[in-house]
Structure formats: C-alpha cells, structure tokens
C-alpha positions, 0 to 999 in steps of 0.5 A, a space after each residue: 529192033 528197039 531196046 528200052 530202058 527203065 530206071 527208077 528208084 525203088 518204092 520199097 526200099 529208099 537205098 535200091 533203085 528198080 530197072 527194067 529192059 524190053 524189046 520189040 524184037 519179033 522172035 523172043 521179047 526181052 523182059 527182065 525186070 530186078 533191082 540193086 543198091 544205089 551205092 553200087 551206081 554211085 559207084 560207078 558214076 564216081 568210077 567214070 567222071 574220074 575217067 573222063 576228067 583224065 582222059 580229057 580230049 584224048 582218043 580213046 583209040 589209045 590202047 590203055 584208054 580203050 582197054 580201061 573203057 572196056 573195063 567200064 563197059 562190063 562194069 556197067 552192062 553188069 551193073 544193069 543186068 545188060 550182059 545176061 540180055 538175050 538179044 537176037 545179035 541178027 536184028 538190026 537196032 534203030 534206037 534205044 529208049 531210056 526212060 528214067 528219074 534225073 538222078 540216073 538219066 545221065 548215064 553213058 548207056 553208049 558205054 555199052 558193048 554189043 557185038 564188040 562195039 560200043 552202043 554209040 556207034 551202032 544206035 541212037 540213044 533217046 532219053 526221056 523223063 518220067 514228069 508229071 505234066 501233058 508236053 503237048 505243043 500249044 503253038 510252033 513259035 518261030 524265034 531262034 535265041 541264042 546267049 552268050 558269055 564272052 567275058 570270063 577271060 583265058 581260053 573259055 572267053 576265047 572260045 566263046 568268042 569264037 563260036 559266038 563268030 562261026 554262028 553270026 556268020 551262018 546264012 539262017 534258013 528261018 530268018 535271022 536268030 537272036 544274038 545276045 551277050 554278055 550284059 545284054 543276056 540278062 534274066 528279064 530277058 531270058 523270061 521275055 523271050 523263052 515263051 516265045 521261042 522256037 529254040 534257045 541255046 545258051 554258050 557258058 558256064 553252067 552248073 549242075 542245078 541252076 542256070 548262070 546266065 551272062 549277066 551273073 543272075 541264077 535261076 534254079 532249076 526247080 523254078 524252071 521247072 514251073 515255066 510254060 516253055 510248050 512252044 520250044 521245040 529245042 534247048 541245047 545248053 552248051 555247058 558242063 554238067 547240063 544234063 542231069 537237074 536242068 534237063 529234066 527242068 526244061 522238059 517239065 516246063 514243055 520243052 520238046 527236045 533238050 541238048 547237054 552233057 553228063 559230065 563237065 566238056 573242055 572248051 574246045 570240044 564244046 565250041 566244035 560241038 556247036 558250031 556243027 551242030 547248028 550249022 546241020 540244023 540250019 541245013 536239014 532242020 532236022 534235030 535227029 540229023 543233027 545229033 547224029 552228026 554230033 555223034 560222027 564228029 566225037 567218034 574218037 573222043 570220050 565225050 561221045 557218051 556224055 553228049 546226051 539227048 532228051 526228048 519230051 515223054 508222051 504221057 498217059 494222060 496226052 493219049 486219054 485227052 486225044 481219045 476223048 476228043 476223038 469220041 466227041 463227033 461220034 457220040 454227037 452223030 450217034 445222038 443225031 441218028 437216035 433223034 432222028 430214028 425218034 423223031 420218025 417213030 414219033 411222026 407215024 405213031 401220034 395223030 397229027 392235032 388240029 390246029 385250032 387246039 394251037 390256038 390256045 397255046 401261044 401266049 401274047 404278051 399283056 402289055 402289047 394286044 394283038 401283036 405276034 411276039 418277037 422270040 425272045 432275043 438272046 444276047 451274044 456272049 461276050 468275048 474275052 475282054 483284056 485289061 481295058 486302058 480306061 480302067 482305074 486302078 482298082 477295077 477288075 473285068 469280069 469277064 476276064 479269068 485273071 482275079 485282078 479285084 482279089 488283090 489286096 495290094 493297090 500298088 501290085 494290083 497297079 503294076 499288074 495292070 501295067 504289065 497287061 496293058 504295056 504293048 510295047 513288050 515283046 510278049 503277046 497279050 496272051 503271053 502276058 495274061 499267062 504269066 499273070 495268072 500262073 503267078 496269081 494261082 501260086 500256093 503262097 501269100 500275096 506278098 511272095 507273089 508279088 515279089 515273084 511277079 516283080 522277079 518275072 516281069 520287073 513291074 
C-alpha cells in the first residue's frame, strides 16, 4: 500500500494551509481533504526543534524521551488529520509520498504512529516538491564532487577531518571522486563542476537559506534555484538546517535526488552519517539502499526524523511532452497509408497521358540551349558553428543561437568570447554556451548581466 500526502498553502485564506491524504489501498481508498491554521503548524514545529535540541544524541529509548515523542506524535497525527485515517492496519506499506511547498516539507511524518510504531521504522518516506520546471535528465554525468571545510576549529574541525579521511580512504567503484577543501572548494569552482557532476556532497556548516561554502563565499538559494543542474543524480548536504530553502533549490535547478536535514545535527552523528552512507553508495549504487542504511544506523536516535530525503517531482508537463513524442511515428505512418491509399485510387481512376503532351512541360534554361537542366541543387544546412577563434571582437555568428552582436558593451562582448573560446576549462563548449545564453536571456540591464556573468565565470 502507499500513502500520499499534500500539503500546501491555502489559495483562499493566506493564514491556512490545505492537506490532503490518499491511498492505493484495494479494499476502501483513503480521501480526506481539510484545512487549518498555519499558527497551529508553526506551533509545533517550534514545539519540536526544542525537543530535538534537548534530546540531542540521546536514545529515545529513554523512558521520559519516549514518552515525550509519543506526546508529539498524537499532536501531529492530530494536527493532519492522520488519527482519524481509516487504514487497513492488514496491508503492508511500501512507502509514503510527501508532496509539499518548502515551508511545511520538513516535517518529521516519521513521527507518526501506526500500529504502535513510528512510521520511521515501518515505510520509506519520499519527499518531493510542487516546482514549476520539467526535471528530466539531459545527460548522465559521471563526476563525483566532494567539498570540505576543515578549518573552523574544536570538534566541528575535528570531525570534518575525520570524515573527509574515512572517505579518501574508500575504493570508489566509478573511478576516483573529487576531493576539495578548504580554500581550494571555492565558489568558481562549485559553478565549473556542479553542471557537470553526477553527485555533489558538501561537509560544512550550512544555513538555512544559502549555501556557506569552505571558502567563506555565500550563494542563496534562490540563485540556485536558476541553475541548470538536470544532470546531477545527487546532492547530500551534510549540514544543519539543509532541508527546507536548499532542497527545494536544487530540485528546482534539475537535481534528481537531494539529501539534508530539518533541524540543526551534531557533529558526531553527522560524520557517522556520511561515512555510511557513502561507503553503501560505493557498494550497491543504490541511493534507496543507502538511505535505508542511514535510517538502520539512527533507529535509536532522534535525528532518525530529521534525516530527510527528496526526490525530483514528475511534472504534468514531462508526461504531455512524452505523449506528443510518442504520437509522432503514428501520425507519420498514418500520413504514409492515406498517400499511399491516394496514390493507387489515383492510378486506377486518371488515364495515363501521352508522352508527348510531357514534352512541353519541361522548361530549359535560356541561357544553356539544348542541355537537360541539372535539379536545381539545394545546400546542406549549416551545422552550429561556435564561437570561431578567428573572429574580432565585435563579430557574431549567425548561426549561433547566442546574441553575442547584441551586446552593447565591447569589453563584455570580448570576455564572453574568451569564455567561449577558453578550452582549457573543464566545462564542455556546450556546457559554456548554456551558461551564456541562460545569462544573456535574464530580465535585467546589460550591466547586471554583465556583472552576473563575471560572478559566474569570472571573466
């Protein structure tokens, strides 16, 4: 059996939020559809981060700690309507599907109780997002990026290092991963390699709405948002608070799967966290599996509900675009039988013609008496030319798709040519082109662009 869930805002009244439960069970679907007070979630949510910050890395098998998570378990199968839920306590759940806006996406669902256990232990939960954008694959890059900051000091540095050790360490199946840190993980480099990477991890301190990189540089996650990251299979930031802003962020920008947390982690448990993770990646190349170990290893720890995995919401849109390509070969044969059905009425029903009355019909040329014309030969198309290295710094190809002969600015039009022309980047002339036209196509004046551009590329 599965479960889904939706939550979003209300369109009616800015202060409720709408949900709604379904089920795939076979004897009587759920439905239940209501909505309530946003205070009363916020409630809540404040009600459980203090929770978690107390309990810290103690067992929940604690009598007291137990009692107080069964506490917020009625409070928020309450709060959702899930107590009154009639469930066939007979099936046997596979998963959970949590679909909802950013601000409600981190709830800890695995809070809830069924049959007497918390959901954690029984189903996967599988967040995903409502966005606006078709996350289709493009490509399946290979690249495996890993970034560190080992340099805050005390025991964050202390377990940073640790971990960044235990995963050197690892005998990578798909080749050896990318290891940067510290100053070396800077911004340019986050932007060269994100494009291009099948998975990304980040080790750090992170903040709720924007991503601190190791070399102190901040990228909100609003900007994130616009990238085009459809060829990253995974993003796990290993830090506090990644789950909410962030996640919905990368999965705007293409991101297939992405790994964080609701509420702020220790250190220790984030360390443990992605050692094993990894280390069941690398062995199964399963990121389902993985996650399941994940949620083995924090069985007795509170951080089990904050742990929290997203994956990329299949959009209307993806399914009508596959439909019309599918119809396409059918349409084509279905043209090719009714000319064909045409063609032979037409043979049995019209005369054949003389060939003499043909003899009139087919013009010579006037310059060239008496010689069968040639047909008349029609050129190839061009391929895509890119940015040629023979031209000045003014010239546009026409060809090209990207409006370099609109820039009005000599000395951006010059750097945008570089940037095209710089093979000894690690991005594609594809990759590059992309990037220049995303920013050229931005609803701004030329001198943001530019700037945006120098921010990008650091031409």
């Amino acid at each position: 059996m599965q479960l889904s869930l939706r939550i979003f805002s209300s369109k009616e009244d800015s202060h409720k939020f709408e949900y709604h439960w379904s089920s795939s069970q076979s004897s009587s679907p759920v439905e239940s559809y209501t909505s309530k007070e946003k205070k009363e979630l916020e409630s809540f949510l404040s009600s459980w981060n203090s929770l978690v910050f107390r309990v810290n890395d103690a067992s929940i098998s604690d009598t007291g700690i137990r009692e107080e998570l069964q506490r917020k378990s009625s409070w928020l199968g309450n709060l959702l309507g899930f107590e009154s839920l009639q469930l066939d306590t007979q099936s046997k759940w596979k998963e959970l599907i949590f679909i909802g806006e950013s601000d409600y996406i981190t709830l800890p669902l695995g809070l809830l109780s069924y049959r007497g256990e918390f959901l954690s232990h029984q189903v996967s939960i599988i967040r995903k997002m409502k966005i606006n954008r078709d996350n289709r694959m493009e490509k399946k890059n290979e690249k495996n990026v890993f970034f560190f900051q080992t340099n805050f000091g005390g025991e964050l540095q202390k377990s940073l290092e640790e971990e960044f050790l235990e995963l050197s360490k690892i005998k990578w199946k798909k080749g050896d991963p990318i290891f940067l840190k510290n100053h070396l993980a800077r911004e340019e480099r986050l932007r060269e390699y994100l494009p291009i990477s099948n998975t990304f991890y980040l080790g750090s301190h992170i903040e709720e709405d924007q991503l601190v990189l190791p070399d102190g540089s901040r990228i909100p996650s609003s900007e994130i948002g616009t990238w085009n990251l459809s060829g990253l299979e995974l993003a796990f930031l290993n830090g506090c608070n990644s789950g909410g802003s962030l996640a919905s962020a990368f999965l705007s920008a293409g991101t297939q799967s992405y790994l964080g947390y609701g509420t702020p982690v220790p250190n220790e448990i984030a360390q443990s966290i992605g050692i094993a993770f990894w280390k069941e990646w690398n062995r199964s190349g399963s990121i389902s599996r993985s996650v399941q170990v994940i949620q083995t290893l924090l069985k007795d720890s509170i951080f089990q509900f904050s742990f929290l995995h997203f994956v990329s919401q299949e959009s209307k849109s993806k399914t009508t675009k596959y439909l019309k390509f599918a119809m396409v070969p059918i349409v084509f044969l279905l043209g090719v039988l009714l000319s064909f059905f045409l063609r032979n009425r037409s043979s049995e029903e019209i005369p054949p013609q003389p060939v003499e009355n043909l003899k009139e019909e087919i013009p010579f040329p006037k310059n060239t008496p008496g010689i069968r014309s040639k047909s008349p030969s029609i050129p190839k198309p061009k391929r895509f030319d890119r940015v040629s290295k023979k031209k000045t710094k003014g010239d546009s190809t026409k060809n090209s798709s990207i409006p370099i002969g609109e820039i009005r600015d000599q000395k951006f039009r010059a750097n945008v040519i570089r940037f095209l022309e710089d093979d000894t980047l690690i991005l594609s002339p594809k990759e590059r082109e992309r990037i220049v036209r995303r920013i050229l196509r931005v609803n701004t004046d030329e001198s943001q662009k530019k700037a945006l551009f120098h921010k990008e590329t650091g031409y």
